[in-house]
Phi, psi and omega in degrees: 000139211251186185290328195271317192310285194320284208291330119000276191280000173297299233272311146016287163278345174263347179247046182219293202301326166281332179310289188304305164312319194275342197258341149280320115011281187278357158274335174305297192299331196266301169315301162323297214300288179324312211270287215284350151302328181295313196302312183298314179295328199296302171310328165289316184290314154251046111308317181283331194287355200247336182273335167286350174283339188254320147342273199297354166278357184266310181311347192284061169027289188267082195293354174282350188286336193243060204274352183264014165252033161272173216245146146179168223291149170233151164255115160321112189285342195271310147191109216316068145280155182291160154230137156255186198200157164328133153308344195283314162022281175290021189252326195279347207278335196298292184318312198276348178267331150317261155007313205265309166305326172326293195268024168065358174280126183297163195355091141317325168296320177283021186224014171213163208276000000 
């Protein structure tokens, strides 16, 4: 086998070994895809439940039974207009800045209302 032969059957055998990488690589990815759709469903599933809970709580009559869905002003951290909201609020930002730390994400305030 000659030199060029040799230097041949490397870049051969080194583009079969990328081949084979890039094609894990893209199940990889295609597996992230899934989880973060499931992840998507999951959040649409309770976005509903909590919108149907603060329903039947505006509905209730006796609104002192429900005190974390009385209503009042927030500042939107990203920008910073008022918003109101639920008292339960901070429960969600507490959560979303754990969770954010969790994942090494840097100022969680400047990435969520």
């Amino acid at each position: 086998m000659t030199q060029t032969e040799f230097e041949m059957a490397e870049l051969r055998a080194e583009n079969e070994r990328l081949k084979e990488e890039n094609e894990d690589l893209r199940q990889e990815i295609e597996d992230l895809r899934r989880e973060a759709d499931l992840d998507a469903c999951h959040v649409a599933g309770l976005a509903a439940q909590i919108k149907a809970l603060i329903a039947e709580g505006d509905a209730c009559s006796n609104k002192v039974a429900h005190p974390l869905l009385e209503r009042t002003e927030y500042t939107n951290s990203i920008t910073g207009e008022a918003m109101k909201k639920t008292k339960a609020y901070p429960l969600y930002r507490e959560a979303f800045d754990a969770e954010a730390k969790e994942l090494d994400i840097d100022d969680p305030e400047g990435l969520r209302a």
